[in-house]
N, C-alpha and C positions, 0 to 999 in steps of 0.2 A: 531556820530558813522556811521561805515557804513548800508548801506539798501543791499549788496548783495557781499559775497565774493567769488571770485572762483580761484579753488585752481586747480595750474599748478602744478601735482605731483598725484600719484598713492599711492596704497598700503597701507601700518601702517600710511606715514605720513600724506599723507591724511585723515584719516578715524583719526588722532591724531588731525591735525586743523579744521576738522570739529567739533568734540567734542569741540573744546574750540569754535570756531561759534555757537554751539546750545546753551551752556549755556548764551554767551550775546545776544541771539537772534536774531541772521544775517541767513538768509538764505545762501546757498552756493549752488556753482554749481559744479560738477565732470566734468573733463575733461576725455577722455576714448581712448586708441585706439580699435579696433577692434578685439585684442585678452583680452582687459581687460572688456569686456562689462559685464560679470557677476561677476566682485570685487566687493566686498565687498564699497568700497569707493563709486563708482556708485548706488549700490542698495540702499544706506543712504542718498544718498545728495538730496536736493529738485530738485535740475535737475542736468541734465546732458547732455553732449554733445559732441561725437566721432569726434575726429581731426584728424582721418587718421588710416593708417594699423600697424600693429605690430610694425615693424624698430622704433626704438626712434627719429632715424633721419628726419623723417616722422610723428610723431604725438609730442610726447610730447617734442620733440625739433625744432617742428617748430612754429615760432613764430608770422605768419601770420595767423595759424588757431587758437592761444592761442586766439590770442586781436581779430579774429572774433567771437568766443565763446563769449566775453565778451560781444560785441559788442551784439548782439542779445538775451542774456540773461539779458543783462542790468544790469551787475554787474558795480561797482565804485570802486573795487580793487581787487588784486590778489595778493595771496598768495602762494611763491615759493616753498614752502620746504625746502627741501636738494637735492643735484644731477641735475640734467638736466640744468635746467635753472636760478639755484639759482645764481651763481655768478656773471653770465653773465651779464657785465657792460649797452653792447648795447641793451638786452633787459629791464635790471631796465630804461633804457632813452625811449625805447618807450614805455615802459606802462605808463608812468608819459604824454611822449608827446603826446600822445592818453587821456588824462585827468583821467586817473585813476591813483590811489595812489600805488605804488608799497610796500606792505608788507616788509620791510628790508632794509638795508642801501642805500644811494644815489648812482648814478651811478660813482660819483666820487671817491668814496672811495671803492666801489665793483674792478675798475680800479687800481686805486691806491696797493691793500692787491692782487693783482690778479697776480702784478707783484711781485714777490720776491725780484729782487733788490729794488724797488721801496717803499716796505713792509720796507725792514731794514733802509733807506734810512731813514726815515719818524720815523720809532720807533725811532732809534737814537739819530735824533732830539730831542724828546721828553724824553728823558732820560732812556729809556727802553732799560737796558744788552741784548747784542749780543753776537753768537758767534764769534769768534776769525774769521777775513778769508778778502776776498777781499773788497774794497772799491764799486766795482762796478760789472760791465761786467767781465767777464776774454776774451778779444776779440782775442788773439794768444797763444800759446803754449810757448813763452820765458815769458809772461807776469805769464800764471799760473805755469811755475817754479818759477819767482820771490815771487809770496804768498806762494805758498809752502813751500819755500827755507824759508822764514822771517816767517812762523807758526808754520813749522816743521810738518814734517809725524807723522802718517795718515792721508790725508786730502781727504775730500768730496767733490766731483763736484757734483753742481746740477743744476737744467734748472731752470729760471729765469721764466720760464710762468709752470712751475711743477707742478707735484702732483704725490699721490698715488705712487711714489716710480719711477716714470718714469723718464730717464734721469738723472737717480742718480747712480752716482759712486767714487768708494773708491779705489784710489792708497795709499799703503802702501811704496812707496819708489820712487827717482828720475826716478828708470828703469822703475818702471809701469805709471808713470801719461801719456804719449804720448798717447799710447791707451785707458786710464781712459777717458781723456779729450774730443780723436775724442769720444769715444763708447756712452759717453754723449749727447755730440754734437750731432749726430746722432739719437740717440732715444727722444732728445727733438724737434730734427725738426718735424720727424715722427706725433709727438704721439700732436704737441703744434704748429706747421707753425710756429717756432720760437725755433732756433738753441741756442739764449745765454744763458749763463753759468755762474756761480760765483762758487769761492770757501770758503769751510768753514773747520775749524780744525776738525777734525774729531775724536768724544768722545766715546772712548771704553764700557764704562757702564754708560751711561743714561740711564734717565728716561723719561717718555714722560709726562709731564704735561701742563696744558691747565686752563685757567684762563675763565670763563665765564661774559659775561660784557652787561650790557641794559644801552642805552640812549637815553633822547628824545629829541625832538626838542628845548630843551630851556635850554641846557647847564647840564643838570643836567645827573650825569654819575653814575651807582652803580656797585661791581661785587656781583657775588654769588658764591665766594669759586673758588676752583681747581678741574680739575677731572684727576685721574690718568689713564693713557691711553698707559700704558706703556707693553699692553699681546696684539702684532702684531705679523704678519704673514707678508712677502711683505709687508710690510712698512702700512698692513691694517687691525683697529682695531677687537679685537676676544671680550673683556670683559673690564670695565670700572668702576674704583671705584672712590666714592669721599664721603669722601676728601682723599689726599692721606695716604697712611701710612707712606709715607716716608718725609710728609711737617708737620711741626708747624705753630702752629695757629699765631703766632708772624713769622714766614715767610710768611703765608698766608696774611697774613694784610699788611704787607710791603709793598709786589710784588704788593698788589689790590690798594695802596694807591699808585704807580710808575704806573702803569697800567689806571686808572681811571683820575687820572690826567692829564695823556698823549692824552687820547684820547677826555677828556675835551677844552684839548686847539684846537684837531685835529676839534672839532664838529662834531663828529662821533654822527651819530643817529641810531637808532636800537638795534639789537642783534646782538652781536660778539664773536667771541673767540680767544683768543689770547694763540698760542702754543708755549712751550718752553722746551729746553732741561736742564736738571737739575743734575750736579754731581759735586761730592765736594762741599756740600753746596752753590753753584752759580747755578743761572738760566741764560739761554740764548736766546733770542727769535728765535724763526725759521720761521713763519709766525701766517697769521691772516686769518682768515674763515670767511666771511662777510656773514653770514646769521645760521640757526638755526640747530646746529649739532645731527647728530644721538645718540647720547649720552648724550641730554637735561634731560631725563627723572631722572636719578641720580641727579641731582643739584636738579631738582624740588624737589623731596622726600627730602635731606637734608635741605630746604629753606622751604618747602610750599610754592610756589611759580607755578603757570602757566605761563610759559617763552613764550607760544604763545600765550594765553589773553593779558600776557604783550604786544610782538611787534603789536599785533593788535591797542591795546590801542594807541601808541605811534606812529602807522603809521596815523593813524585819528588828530591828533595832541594834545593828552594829556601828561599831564605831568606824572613822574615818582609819586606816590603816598606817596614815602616812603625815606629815606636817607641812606646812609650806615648805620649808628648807630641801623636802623628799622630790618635790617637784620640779621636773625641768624640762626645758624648752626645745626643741634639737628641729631643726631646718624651716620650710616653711610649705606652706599646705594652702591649697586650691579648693574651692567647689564651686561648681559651676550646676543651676539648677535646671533640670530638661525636663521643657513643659508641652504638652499635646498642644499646640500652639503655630498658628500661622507665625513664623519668622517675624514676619514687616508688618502683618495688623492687627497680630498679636489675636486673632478673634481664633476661641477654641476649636480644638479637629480632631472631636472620641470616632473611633472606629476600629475597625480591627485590624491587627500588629499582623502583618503577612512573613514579615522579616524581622530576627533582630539578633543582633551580635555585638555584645558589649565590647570596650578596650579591654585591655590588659597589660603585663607586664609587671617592672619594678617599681613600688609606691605608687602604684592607681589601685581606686576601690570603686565600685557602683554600686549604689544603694539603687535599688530597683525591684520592683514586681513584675515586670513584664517579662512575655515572653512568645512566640511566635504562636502566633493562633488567638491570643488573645485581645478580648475587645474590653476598649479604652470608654468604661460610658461617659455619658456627658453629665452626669448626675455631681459628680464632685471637682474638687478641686484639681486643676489639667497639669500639677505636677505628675513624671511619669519618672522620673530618675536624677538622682545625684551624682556626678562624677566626681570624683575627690583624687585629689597628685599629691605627693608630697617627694620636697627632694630636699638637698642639701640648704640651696640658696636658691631668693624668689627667682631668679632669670630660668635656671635650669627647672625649676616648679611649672614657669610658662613655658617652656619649649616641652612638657612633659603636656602639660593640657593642650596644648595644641595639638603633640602628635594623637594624643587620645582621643581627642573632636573629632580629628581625620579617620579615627580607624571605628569610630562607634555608628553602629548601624542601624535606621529605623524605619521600618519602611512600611506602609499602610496608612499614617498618619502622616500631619505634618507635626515639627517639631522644631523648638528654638533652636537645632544644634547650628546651624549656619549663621547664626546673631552672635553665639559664643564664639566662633572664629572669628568671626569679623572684629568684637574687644578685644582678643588676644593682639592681633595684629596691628592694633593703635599706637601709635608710640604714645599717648599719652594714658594709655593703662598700663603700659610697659617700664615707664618709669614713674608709675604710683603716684603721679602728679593729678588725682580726681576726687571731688568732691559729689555729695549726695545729689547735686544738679545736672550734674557732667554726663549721665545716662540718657537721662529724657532729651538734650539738645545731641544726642548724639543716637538714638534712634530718629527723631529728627530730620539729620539730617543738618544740620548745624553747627 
């Protein structure tokens, strides 16, 4: 095992893989910029050490002060999180080429999932449904008529090094794709130093599901269930259930036995997630998230399971403990994500936490940094806390998030918690009747 890990990441998730660092006994070190120095994440970790000023581009995405930190604390691995620098192919290759262990999948396959052609390319292979759409590139405007023409409208462009909804666009028809295609083009140069594109059929009412998967170094591959992830805003998640209400356990087994398989043969090592669009009873792959998603926390409650003990485990080089068969399901689990954030226009609100008093009780967890006194900068990302329920069954799950929205307190900031009640009490998220559109027409207003 390791003697010291330090963890390239702020906030919940840090102060989340520390917690699973205390319980195997590793010391850990906080990384900090200079507006994070009284986080919570720093005041817990046994050291700590400031890499620079506010700008992310400047401390916690620069990767010469990460592996000096390391360097001089004398840590033997690091641990990404989520955001910054999780997926980042060229830095998982120099923390390994610097002789520390990188927390998460190889750099080859960080590569690999990072490109979107290259993602479907590879799933394919391996027997993993696709959506409908191009072979590769779409490299000219006569070539993405011809996939359009052979899919049939509505089809989606999307940037091949993408994310978060960037570089994503939907022509409904022959006359719209010319601008669909450049307006793409354009916003994935911007946003990616990389213009290319592919196209995909574009699905009216999916769902957004997502397959969670651990592997170690010795071939052996397990998933742990689906999480539904289908209550977005700009293509970025609000709340997150699992398992879905809209999959059976006999599709759930299928997809994890086509999935686990897949990535058996890939020798994919780590923590993964494999996302997919889901309607008409067909799943379709859209991409793969090479490292540990904000929305772990629900698998964990339906499994028992610690998904970051796990990838620790497994980056040191142990095996998985347990087989598919070891694995089971048991009620159903909630998260609802709480972001410094005007309710209704959603425009950010860092400032200082004058009050704060989490829920509690039976089956609720907060993933959280905050804490009374503390100021919220405007420097990162405005998530501020995960609330996570888990009960028997989904009904008694939502009557459990709901009592928990009423009893959780935040005061200094504004905060989505009054947008999270307002879903709970829909009937139409109440009986799991929502597709990935069903959000935006319902902040809306619609």
């Amino acid at each position: 095992m390791f003697n010291k890990i330090l963890i390239a990441n702020r906030g919940e998730i840090a102060l989340r893989i520390q917690r699973a660092c205390r319980e195997l006994g590793i010391p850990t070190v906080a990384v900090h910029s200079t507006a994070d120095a009284e986080a919570m994440h720093v005041r817990l970790a046994d050291e700590s050490v400031c890499i620079g000023p506010p700008a992310a581009r400047d401390s916690y995405l620069k990767i010469s002060a990460i592996l000096s930190a390391a360097n001089i604390t004398g840590a033997d691995a690091i641990h990404p999180g989520y955001g910054f620098l999780s997926e980042n192919a060229d830095f998982a290759a120099m923390v390994e080429a610097h002789g520390l262990a990188f927390i998460g999948p190889s750099a080859d396959h960080i590569r690999m999932m990072g490109d979107k052609i290259a993602a479907k390319t590879a799933m394919a292979s391996l027997g993993v449904p696709l959506v409908p759409g191009s072979a590769g590139e779409v490299a000219d405007l006569d070539a993405a008529a011809a996939v359009a023409a052979e899919i049939g409208y509505p089809v989606l462009i999307k940037a091949a090094a993408g994310g978060g909804g960037r570089g994503m666009k939907v022509a409904t028809s022959a006359e719209g794709l010319e601008e669909a295609w450049r307006v793409a083009r354009g916003e994935a140069h911007a946003a990616f130093g990389n213009d290319a594109v592919y196209i995909e059929k574009y699905l009216d009412r999916p769902r957004h599901i997502e397959m969670q998967v651990m592997a170690d170094a010795h071939g052996n591959v397990v998933h742990f269930g689906e999480r539904d992830c289908s209550l977005q805003r700009r293509h970025q998640k609000l709340l997150e259930e699992a398992g879905s209400p809209a999959i059976t356990a006999e599709q759930r087994d299928a997809l994890g036995a086509t999935v686990t398989a897949g990535l058996a043969r890939l020798g994919y090592r780590n923590a993964g997630t494999l996302e997919f669009l889901y309607q008409d009873g067909q799943f379709a792959f859209i991409e793969m998230n090479t490292r540990l998603q904000v929305e772990h926390p629900v698998t964990e409650m339906v499994c028992g399971v610690d998904l970051v003990r796990e990838q620790i485990r497994i980056a040191a080089g142990h095996r998985l403990g347990y087989t598919q068969k070891d694995v089971t399901f048991s009620g159903h689990a909630i998260e609802c994500r709480i972001t410094a954030e005007d309710p209704e226009t959603f425009t950010a609100s860092p400032g200082r936490v004058t009050a704060y008093h989490p829920p509690g009780g039976l089956g609720v967890r907060v993933d959280s940094a905050l804490y009374a006194g503390y100021s919220v900068p405007p420097y990162y990302d405005s998530l501020i806390a995960k609330l996570v329920v888990h009960a028997p069954t989904r009904a008694e799950a939502i009557a459990r998030m709901r009592r928990s929205l009423a009893e959780f307190v935040v005061v200094g900031v504004k905060t989505t918690l009054p947008l999270h009640a307002r879903i709970l009490e829909e009937p139409t998220f109440q009986a799991g009747d929502y597709t990935i559109h069903w959000l935006e027409r319902f902040v809306a207003g619609r």
